[in-house]
Structure formats: structure tokens, C-alpha cells
LUMSE-831307 format. One record per residue (C-alpha): y, x, z. Coordinates in steps of 0.05 Angstrom, whole numbers. Layout:
y Y | x X | z Z;
...
// end
This chain:
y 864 | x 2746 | z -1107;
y 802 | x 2712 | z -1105;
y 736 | x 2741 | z -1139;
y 713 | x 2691 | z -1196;
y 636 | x 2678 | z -1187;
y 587 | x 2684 | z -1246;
y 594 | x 2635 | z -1299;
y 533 | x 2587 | z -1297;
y 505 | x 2548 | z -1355;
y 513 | x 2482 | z -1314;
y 589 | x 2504 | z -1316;
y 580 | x 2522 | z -1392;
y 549 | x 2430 | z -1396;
y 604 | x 2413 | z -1359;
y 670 | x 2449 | z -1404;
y 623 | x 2424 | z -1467;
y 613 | x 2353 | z -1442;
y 578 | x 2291 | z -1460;
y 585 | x 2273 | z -1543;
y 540 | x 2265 | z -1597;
y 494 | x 2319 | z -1579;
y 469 | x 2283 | z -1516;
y 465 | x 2215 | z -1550;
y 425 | x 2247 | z -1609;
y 381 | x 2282 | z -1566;
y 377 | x 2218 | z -1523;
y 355 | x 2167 | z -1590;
y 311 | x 2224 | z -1605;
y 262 | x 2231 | z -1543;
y 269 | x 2156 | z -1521;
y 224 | x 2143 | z -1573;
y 176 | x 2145 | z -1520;
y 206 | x 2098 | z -1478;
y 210 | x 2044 | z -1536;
y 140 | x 2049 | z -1548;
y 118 | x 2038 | z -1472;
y 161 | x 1972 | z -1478;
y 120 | x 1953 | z -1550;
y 62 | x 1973 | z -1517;
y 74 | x 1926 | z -1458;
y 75 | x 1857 | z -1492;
y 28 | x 1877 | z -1548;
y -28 | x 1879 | z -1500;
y -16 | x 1820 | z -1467;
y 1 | x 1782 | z -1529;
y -66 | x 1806 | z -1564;
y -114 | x 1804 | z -1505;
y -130 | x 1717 | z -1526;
y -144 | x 1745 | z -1597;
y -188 | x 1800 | z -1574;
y -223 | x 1755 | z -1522;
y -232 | x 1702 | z -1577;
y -261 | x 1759 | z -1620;
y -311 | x 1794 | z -1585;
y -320 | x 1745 | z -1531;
y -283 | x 1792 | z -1475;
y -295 | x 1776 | z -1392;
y -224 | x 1768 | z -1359;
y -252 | x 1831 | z -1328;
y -249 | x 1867 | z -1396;
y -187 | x 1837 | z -1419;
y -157 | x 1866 | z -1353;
y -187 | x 1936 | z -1368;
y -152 | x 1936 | z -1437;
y -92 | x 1939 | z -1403;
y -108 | x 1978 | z -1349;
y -136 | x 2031 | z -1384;
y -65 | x 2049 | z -1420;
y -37 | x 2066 | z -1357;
y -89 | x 2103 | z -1333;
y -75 | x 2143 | z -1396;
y -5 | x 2156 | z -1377;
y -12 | x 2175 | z -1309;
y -49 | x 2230 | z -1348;
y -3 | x 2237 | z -1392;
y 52 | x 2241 | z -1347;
y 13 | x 2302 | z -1305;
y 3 | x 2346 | z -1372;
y 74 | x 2330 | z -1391;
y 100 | x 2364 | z -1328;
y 45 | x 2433 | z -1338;
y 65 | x 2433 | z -1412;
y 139 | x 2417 | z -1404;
y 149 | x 2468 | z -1344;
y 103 | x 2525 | z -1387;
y 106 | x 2516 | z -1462;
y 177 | x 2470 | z -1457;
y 210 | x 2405 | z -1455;
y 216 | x 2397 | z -1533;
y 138 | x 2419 | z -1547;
y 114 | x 2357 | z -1494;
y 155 | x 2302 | z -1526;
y 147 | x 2329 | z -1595;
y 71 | x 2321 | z -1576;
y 73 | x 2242 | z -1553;
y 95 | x 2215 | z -1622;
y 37 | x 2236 | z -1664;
y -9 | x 2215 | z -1609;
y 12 | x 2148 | z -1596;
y 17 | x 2147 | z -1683;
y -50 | x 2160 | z -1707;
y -87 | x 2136 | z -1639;
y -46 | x 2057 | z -1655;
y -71 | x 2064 | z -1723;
y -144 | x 2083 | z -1703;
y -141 | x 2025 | z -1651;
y -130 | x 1976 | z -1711;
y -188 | x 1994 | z -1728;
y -237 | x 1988 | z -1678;
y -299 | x 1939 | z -1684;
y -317 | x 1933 | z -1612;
y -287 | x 1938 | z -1542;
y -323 | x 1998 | z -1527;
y -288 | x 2030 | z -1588;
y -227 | x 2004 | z -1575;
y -226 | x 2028 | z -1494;
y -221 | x 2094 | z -1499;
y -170 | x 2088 | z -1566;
y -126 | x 2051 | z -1524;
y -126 | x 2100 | z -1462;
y -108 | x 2163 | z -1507;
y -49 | x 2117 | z -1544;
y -29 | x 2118 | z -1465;
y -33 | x 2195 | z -1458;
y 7 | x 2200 | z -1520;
y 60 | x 2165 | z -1495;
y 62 | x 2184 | z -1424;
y 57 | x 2262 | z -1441;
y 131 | x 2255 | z -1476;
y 169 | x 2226 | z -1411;
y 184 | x 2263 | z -1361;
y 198 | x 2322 | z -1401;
y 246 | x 2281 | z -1442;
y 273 | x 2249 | z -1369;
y 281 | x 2327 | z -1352;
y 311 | x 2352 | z -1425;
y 364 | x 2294 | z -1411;
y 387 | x 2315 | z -1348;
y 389 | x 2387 | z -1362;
y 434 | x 2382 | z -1425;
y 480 | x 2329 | z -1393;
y 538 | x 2336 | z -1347;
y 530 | x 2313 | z -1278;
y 575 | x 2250 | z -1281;
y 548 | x 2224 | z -1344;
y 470 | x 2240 | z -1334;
y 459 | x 2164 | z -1315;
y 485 | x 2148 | z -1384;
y 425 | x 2180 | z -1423;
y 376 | x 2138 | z -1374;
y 407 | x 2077 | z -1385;
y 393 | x 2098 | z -1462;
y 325 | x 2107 | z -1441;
y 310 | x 2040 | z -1397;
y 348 | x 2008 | z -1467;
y 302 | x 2035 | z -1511;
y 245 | x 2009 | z -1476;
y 283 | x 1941 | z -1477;
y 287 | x 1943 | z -1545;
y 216 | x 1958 | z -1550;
y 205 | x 1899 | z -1531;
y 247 | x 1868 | z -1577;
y 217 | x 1899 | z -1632;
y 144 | x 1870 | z -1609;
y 178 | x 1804 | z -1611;
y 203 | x 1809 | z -1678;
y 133 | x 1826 | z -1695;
y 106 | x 1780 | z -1668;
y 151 | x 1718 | z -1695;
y 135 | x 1753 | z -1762;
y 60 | x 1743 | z -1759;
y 57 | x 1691 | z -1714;
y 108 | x 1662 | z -1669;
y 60 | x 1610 | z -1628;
y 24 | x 1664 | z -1603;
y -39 | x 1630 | z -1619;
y -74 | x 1655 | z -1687;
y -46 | x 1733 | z -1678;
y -81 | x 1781 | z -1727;
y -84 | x 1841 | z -1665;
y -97 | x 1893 | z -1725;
y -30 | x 1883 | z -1758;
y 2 | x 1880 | z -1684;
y -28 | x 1958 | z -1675;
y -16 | x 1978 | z -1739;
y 60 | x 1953 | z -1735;
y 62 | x 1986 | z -1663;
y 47 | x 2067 | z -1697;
y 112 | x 2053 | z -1748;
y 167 | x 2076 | z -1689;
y 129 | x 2132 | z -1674;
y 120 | x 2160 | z -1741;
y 193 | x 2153 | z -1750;
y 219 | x 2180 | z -1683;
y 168 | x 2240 | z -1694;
y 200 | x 2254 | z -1761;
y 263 | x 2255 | z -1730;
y 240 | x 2297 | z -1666;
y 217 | x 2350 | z -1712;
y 286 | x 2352 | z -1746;
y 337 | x 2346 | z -1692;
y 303 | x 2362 | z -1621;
y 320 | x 2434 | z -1591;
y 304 | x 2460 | z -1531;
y 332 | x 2450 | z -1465;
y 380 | x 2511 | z -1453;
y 369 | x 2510 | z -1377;
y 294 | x 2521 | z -1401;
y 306 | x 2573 | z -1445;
y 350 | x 2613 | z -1403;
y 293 | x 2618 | z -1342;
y 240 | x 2631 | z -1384;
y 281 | x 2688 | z -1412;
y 297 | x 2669 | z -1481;
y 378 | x 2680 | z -1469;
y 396 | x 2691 | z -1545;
y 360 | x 2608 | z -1555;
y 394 | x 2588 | z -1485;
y 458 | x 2617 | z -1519;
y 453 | x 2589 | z -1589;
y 431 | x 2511 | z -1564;
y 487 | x 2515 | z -1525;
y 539 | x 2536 | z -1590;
y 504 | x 2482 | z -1621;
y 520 | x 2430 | z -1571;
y 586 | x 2452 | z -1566;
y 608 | x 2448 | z -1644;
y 567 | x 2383 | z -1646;
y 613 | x 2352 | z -1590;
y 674 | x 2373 | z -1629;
y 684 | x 2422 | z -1569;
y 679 | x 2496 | z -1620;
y 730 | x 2529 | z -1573;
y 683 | x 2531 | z -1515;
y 669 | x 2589 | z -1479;
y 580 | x 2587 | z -1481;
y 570 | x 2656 | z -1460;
y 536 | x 2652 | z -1385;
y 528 | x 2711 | z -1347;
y 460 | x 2748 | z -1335;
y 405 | x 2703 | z -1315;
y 351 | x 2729 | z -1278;
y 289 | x 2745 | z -1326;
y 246 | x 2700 | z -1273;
y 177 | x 2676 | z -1292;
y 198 | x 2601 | z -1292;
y 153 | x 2548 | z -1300;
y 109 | x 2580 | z -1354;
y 74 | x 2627 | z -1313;
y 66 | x 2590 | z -1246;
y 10 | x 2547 | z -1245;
y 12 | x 2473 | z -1227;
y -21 | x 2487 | z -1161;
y 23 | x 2536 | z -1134;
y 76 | x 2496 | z -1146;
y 64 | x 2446 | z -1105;
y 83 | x 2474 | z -1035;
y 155 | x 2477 | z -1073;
y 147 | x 2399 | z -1097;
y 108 | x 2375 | z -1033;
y 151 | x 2336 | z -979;
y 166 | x 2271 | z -938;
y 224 | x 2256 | z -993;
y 174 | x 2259 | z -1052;
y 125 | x 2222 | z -1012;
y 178 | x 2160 | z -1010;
y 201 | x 2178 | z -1078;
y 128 | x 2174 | z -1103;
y 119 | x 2106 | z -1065;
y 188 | x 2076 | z -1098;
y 166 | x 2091 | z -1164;
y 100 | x 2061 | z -1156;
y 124 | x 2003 | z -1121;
y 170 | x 1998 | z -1182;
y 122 | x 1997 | z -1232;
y 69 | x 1950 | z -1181;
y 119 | x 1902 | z -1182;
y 142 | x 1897 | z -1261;
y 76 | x 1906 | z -1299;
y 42 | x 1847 | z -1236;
y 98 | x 1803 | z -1258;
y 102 | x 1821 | z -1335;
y 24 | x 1802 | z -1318;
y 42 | x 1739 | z -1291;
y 97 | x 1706 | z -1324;
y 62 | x 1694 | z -1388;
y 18 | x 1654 | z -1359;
y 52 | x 1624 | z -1302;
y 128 | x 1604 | z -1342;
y 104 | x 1547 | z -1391;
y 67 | x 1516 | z -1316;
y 128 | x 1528 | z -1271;
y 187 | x 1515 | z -1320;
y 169 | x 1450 | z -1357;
y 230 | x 1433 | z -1386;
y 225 | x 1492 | z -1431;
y 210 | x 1478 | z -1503;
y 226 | x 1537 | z -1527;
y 165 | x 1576 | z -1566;
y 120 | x 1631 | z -1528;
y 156 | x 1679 | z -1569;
y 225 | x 1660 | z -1554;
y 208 | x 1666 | z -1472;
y 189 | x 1737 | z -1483;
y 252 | x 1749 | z -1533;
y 293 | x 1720 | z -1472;
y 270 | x 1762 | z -1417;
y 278 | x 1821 | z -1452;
y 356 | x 1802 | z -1477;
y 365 | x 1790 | z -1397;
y 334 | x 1871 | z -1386;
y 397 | x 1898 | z -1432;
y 451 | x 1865 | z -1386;
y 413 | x 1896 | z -1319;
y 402 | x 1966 | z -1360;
y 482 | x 1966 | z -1368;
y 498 | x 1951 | z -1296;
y 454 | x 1998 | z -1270;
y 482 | x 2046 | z -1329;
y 549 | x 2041 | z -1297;
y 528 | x 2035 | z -1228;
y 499 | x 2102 | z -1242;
y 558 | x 2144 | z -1262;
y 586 | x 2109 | z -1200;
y 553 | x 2099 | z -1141;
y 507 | x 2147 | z -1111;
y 439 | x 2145 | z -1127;
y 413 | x 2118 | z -1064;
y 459 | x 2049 | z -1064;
y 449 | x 2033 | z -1127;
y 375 | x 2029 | z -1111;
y 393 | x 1986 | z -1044;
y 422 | x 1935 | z -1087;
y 351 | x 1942 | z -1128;
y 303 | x 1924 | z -1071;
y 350 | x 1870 | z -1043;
y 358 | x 1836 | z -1113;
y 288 | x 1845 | z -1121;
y 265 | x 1821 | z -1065;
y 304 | x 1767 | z -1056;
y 286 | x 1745 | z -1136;
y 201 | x 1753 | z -1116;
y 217 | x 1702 | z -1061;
y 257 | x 1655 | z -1106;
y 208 | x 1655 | z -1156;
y 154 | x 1627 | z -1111;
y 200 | x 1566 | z -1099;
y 179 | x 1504 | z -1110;
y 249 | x 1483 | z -1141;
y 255 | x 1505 | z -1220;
y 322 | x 1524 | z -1224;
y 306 | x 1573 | z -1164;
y 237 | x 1594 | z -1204;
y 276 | x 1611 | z -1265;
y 333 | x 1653 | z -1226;
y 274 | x 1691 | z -1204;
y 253 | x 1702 | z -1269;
y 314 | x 1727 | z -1298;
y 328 | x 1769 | z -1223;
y 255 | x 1799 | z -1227;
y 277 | x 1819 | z -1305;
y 348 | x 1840 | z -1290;
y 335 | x 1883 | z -1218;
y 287 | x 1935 | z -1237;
y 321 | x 1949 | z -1292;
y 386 | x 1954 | z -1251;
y 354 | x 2006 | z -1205;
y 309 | x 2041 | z -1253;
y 365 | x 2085 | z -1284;
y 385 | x 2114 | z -1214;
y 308 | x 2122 | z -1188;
y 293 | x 2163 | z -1248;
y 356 | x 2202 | z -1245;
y 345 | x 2218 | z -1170;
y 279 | x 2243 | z -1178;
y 300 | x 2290 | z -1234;
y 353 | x 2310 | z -1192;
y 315 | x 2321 | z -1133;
y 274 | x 2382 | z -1164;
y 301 | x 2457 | z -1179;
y 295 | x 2479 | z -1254;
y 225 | x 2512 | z -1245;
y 193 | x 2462 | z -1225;
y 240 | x 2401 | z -1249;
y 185 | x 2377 | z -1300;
y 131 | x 2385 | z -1259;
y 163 | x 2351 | z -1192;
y 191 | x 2291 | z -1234;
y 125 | x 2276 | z -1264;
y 91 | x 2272 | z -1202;
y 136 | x 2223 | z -1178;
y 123 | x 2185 | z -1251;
y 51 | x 2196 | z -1244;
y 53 | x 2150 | z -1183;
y 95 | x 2104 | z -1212;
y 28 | x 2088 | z -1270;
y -15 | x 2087 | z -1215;
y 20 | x 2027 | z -1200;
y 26 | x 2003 | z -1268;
y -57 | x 2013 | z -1276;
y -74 | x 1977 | z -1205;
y -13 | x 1919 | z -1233;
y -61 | x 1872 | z -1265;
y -117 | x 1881 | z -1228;
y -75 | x 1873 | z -1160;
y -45 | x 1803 | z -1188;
y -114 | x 1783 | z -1203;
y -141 | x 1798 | z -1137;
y -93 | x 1763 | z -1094;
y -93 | x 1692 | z -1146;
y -166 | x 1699 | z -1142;
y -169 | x 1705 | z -1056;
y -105 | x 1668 | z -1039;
y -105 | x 1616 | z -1096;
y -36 | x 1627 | z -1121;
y 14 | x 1666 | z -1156;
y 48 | x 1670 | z -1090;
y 17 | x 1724 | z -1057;
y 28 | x 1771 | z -1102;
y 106 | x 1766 | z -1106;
y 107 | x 1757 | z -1029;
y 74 | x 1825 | z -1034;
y 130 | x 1848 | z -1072;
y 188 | x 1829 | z -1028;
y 160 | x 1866 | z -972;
y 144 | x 1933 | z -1018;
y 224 | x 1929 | z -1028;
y 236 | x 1927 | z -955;
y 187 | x 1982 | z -940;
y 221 | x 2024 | z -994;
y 288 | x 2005 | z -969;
y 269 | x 2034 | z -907;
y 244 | x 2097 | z -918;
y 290 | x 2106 | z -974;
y 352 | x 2104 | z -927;
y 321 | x 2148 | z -872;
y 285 | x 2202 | z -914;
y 304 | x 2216 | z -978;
y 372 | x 2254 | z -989;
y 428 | x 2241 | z -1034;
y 439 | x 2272 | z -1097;
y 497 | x 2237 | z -1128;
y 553 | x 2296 | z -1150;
y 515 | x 2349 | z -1121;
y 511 | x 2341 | z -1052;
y 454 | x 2369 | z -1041;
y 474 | x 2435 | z -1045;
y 482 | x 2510 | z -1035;
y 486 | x 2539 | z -1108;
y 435 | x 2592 | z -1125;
y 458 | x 2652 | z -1163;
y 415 | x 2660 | z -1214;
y 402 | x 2589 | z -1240;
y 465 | x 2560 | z -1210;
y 434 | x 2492 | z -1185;
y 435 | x 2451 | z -1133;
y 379 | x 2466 | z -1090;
y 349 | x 2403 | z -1073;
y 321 | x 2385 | z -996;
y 270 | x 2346 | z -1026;
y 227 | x 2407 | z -1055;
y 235 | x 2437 | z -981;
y 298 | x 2482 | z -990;
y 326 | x 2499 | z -933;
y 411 | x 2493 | z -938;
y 457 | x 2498 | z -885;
y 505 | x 2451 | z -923;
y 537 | x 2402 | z -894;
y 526 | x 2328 | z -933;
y 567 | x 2315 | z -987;
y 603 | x 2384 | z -982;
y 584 | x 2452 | z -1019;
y 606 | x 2513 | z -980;
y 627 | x 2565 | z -1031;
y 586 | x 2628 | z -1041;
y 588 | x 2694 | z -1011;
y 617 | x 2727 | z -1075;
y 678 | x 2685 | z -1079;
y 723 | x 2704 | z -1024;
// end
């Protein structure tokens, strides 16, 4: 008869299954991702106001933008220490008050040398809460329905979005006469109220818990889950887990041989390509739409409101194509769409610019769900937080160089061109070295299962497995 192995809490996820505990916890901490989407059109909406204002360079105006990003790529690095050594719920419980009082500060500013640095700590706050809340996610959720939370996520940053756009129609929906003050006041109301509710409803990640130690919390998070999902009967009791030190006692640096590999090298330059791409085009198409697509009459407003709708269609595809399709196809179809939109939208032809426009909306947002989910994946449990937001890290290195790269190339090449040719060759240098280097993780096939922590030991933080792909040998204990 054949030897049962240890019962794992992964196994313990998988009998309690995806319900309401996941989709609170997933409304909860994708408060963060809401706010990145506010924060998107609110500085490009108020940047004329500002300029008008205080008589801002184009060079200034670019900087206010910038100079969020820059903020979350910080952000996004503390989030990993802090996640991996005080937790995943203490780093996203941190972004909400942040990005709060820092908004309402910023409403107050008299100058652009006040308002700089306001602005660039608004950008911490929210950067510090995702990828511990992209790690929390994926370590609560069974394996088949992890893609669901990050489709919640890329919504929520959708209807971020939205929720600048109702804003803005409130106070002024030509775009011309905004009062900026109200704008960053508005933009600190979702973050009181998702902090509120953080505080309230947000536990710890079991997986967490469990390697730092804390069993009895591991044990009780997971009864919760269970009763919450209507699931009481589950069995939550996991055998021993190895008292290891975790994250919270191994430095940042020392991690990094563990993190450090060709794999994260391509995932790093996917995810800043990614975010090159969208905030150099979010850059652009203000300006550019009303000049390329004259027949529209709609309002400024209404464009934005439009492009954003046309996000929540792509987030569900690539929500579905995620509980799928492995990780790695779902992202081919992103750099071909992409691609192939960036070219379009340089056409000369306006029904071919505006099925750019709508593909260069629709395609990231397609492929973001599975490029966020990979690079969680791709990371063991003691250094998940920490590997995933070095991967995000990159990703706002791209989103701080965005503007300042479109500007560039309009400035030396004259046109908007150059920048979305740019674009379509990043997607077939990411294609590339996508398909050669980085391995799949789609249903676990990256595996040999450890006995203590029961995960799949990913290739792409340099584990060495003598599986082979797309099978898991069983374990010496089960015979």
C-alpha cells in the first residue's frame, strides 16, 4: 500500500478552494492597483492646469510625472524587504495611508518644488502595497484560479481610471478650466476607504505565516478561509513545517544569488517593456487622438472614459486566458497583438489609427494578468515577495523613462512614429527571449516538490530539478 506523503498547505488551498475569501482579500489589496490607474490620468489631465499656474517648462511638466514612478520603483523594492520580513499584510496595509495623506498634502502645495517631492512619496505609497498584495494573492489561491485574482487586480486599475473620469466630468468635463486641488483631494478618498477596510478584513498570508514559524496563525487563516468559502468540513491541519528563518531574517542581499538568473533577466525586461510601452502611449494619445482621429466629436473626457471601458474587455480575456493557457502563450498573443496594434497606429488611414488605439488599450491588458502571475510563480515562498518585486521594480523603470522616452524620439525624429515603431520591436525582442529562456509555470510544471514548504521549485530562481517538463516525478517518500 502506498505511503501517503505529508499534507502540505498548498494541498490544504486546493481542498478549500477559490470563494469569497479570495475575492475579499482580492477587493481589499487591489486598492492599490485602483489608485495607480487614478493616478495615471490625473497627472496628465492636471499637468495644462499646473503649467498654466506656475508657468511649468514641458521639462517640468514631464518630471511631475516622472517622478511618481520613480517613487514606485522604490516602493516596489521596500515592498518586497518588508513583505518577505515583517509580511504581506503589514506592506499593503502600509500603501493606503501613504498614498492618503501624501494626495491630500499634494492639494496643497504652492509651488512645484513643493509639490515634487509630494508627488514622488504618493508613488512610494502606492508602489510599496503591490507586489506583496500580487504575492498574498497567489499564495492564498488555488493554482487554477490564481489568474482570476489578477484579472481583479488589472480591473481595479481599470476602474481607476474610471473613477478619474467621473471626476473629472464632475468638475470639468472639457478638460480645460480643471481645479488640480480638488482632482488630488478627490484622488486620497479610495485610499482612505480601502485602508479602513484593509485594517478590518486583511489577514496574513498562511504560506507566510507557516515559514516564518507562526503555525497556530498559518492554522487559524486557513480555518478562516475555509468557513468563509462555505468549505467548514475541511481538513486545515498541515503537517510540521520546518521552523526555517524565511524571509524575515535573510537580508535583501543575500537573497539575490537565489532571485538572480537569465529567466528574471527576460522577465525583468518584459515587465519594463510592458510598462515603456503603456505609460509612452497613455503619454501620447492625449495629445495625439483629437489630431489623428478628426471625426471624433466626442468630449476629451469621453476619449479617456472609452479607452478605459475597452481595458475591461482585454482584462477579461486575458482573465480567462489565464486559467487556460499557460502563462507563456498567453503572453505570445500579447506582443503579437501589441505589436501589430503600435504599427497600425502609425498608419496614415484612421480607421487603422483607431484599431491601434483600442489594440494598444486592449493587449497589455490581455497579457498583463499572465506576466504578473508568472513572475509570482516563478519565485519559491522565501523569497516570492522579494523576486516578484524585482521584476515590478523594472517594470517602473519603464514607466519613469515612458514620458521622457516619447519626448525624446518626437523631439529627434519629428513624429509620434518612432516611438511606437520602438514598441513593436520591444514585443519582438521579448517574444524572443521569452520563448527560449524563461520556463513555464502554468499547473506546476516546474517542479520537484520540496518537503517542507511543498512548492514548486521554480528554474527561474536557479533550482536545480531533474524534472522532466510538464511532468512532476513523485517524491522519495511515496512509494
Amino acid at each position: 500500500m502506498a505511503k501517503r506523503g505529508p499534507r502540505t498547505i498548498s494541498a490544504v488551498i486546493e481542498d478549500i478552494g477559490y470563494g469569497p475569501s479570495q475575492v475579499l482579500t482580492s477587493f481589499v489589496v487591489n486598492g492599490s492597483w485602483l489608485a495607480d490607474g487614478a493616478e495615471l490620468l490625473v497627472l496628465s489631465s492636471i499637468s495644462a492646469s499646473l503649467a498654466a499656474e506656475w508657468s511649468l517648462t514641458p521639462i517640468q511638466k514631464g518630471w511631475l510625472m516622472s517622478v511618481v514612478y520613480l517613487g514606485v520603483l522604490l516602493g516596489n523594492v521596500l515592498s518586497g524587504i518588508l513583505g518577505d520580513w515583517l509580511g504581506r499584510r503589514h506592506a499593503v496595509l502600509m500603501c493606503f495611508p501613504i498614498v492618503a495623506l501624501l494626495s491630500l498634502a499634494s492639494a496643497g502645495a504652492t509651488s512645484f518644488w513643493m509639490l515634487l517631492p509630494l508627488r514622488f512619496f504618493v508613488g512610494v505609497g502606492f508602489g510599496t502595497g503591490q507586489p506583496s498584495a500580487v504575492a498574498i494573492l497567489m499564495e492564498i489561491s488555488p493554482v487554477q484560479s490564481r489568474a482570476l485574482n489578477q484579472g481583479f487586480a488589472q480591473m481595479a486599475f481599470a476602474m481607476g481610471e474610471l473613477y478619474c473620469c467621473l471626476v473629472m466630468w464632475l468638475d470639468d468635463p472639457t478638460l480645460e478650466h480643471l481645479n488640480w486641488r480638488r482632482m488630488l483631494t478627490a484622488n486620497a478618498l479610495p485610499a482612505v476607504f480601502f485602508w479602513l477596510v484593509a485594517w478590518a478584513f486583511l489577514r496574513e498570508s498562511p504560506i507566510f505565516a507557516a515559514a516564518t514559524g507562526k503555525r497556530d496563525e498559518a492554522l487559524s487563516i486557513l480555518e478562516d478561509m475555509s468557513k468563509r468559502n462555505g468549505r467548514p468540513n475541511v481538513h486545515t491541519h498541515f503537517d510540521a513545517v520546518e521552523e526555517t528563518s524565511g524571509a524575515g531574517s535573510i537580508p535583501f542581499w543575500n537573497q539575490l544569488p537565489t532571485i538572480i538568473s537569465a529567466s528574471t533577466a527576460v522577465l525583468c525586461l518584459v515587465c519594463f517593456s510592458y510598462n515603456l510601452t503603456i505609460y509612452g502611449a497613455f503619454t501620447a494619445f492625449p495629445e495625439l487622438l483629437p489630431q489623428l482621429l478628426k471625426r471624433t466629436r466626442e468630449s476629451p473626457v469621453a476619449e479617456l472614459a472609452r479607452g478605459a471601458f475597452v481595458e475591461i474587455p482585454g482584462d477579461l480575456f486575458g482573465l480567462l486566458a489565464g486559467l487556460a493557457l499557460p502563462r507563456k502563450w498567453v503572453l505570445y498573443g500579447y506582443f503579437i497583438g501589441l505589436g501589430i496594434s503600435s504599427l497600425l497606429f502609425c498608419s496614415s488611414n484612421e480607421s487603422l489609427v483607431l484599431i491601434g488605439y483600442y489594440g494598444s488599450k486592449a493587449f497589455p491588458q490581455v497579457g498583463s494578468v499572465s506576466l504578473y502571475i508568472l513572475a509570482a510563480e516563478s519565485y519559491h515562498a522565501i523569497v516570492r515577495a522579494s523576486g516578484t518585486a524585482t521584476v515590478l521594480s523594472f517594470g517602473r523603470i519603464g514607466a519613469f523613462v515612458a514620458p521622457l522616452c516619447y519626448e525624446f524620439l518626437f523631439t529627434t525624429f519629428g513624429t509620434h512614429r518612432a516611438f511606437f515603431y520602438m514598441s513593436a520591436s520591444l514585443m519582438l525582442i521579448c517574444f524572443v527571449l521569452t520563448a527560449a529562456l524563461v520556463p513555464e509555470t502554468f499547473r506546476g510544471v516546474l517542479a520537484y516538490t520540496d518537503p517542507t514548504f511543498e512548492e514548486t521549485f521554480p528554474i527561474a530562481a536557479g533550482f536545480k530539478t531533474t524534472a522532466t517538463h510538464g511532468a512532476v516525478p513523485p517524491r522519495e517518500d511515496m512509494t
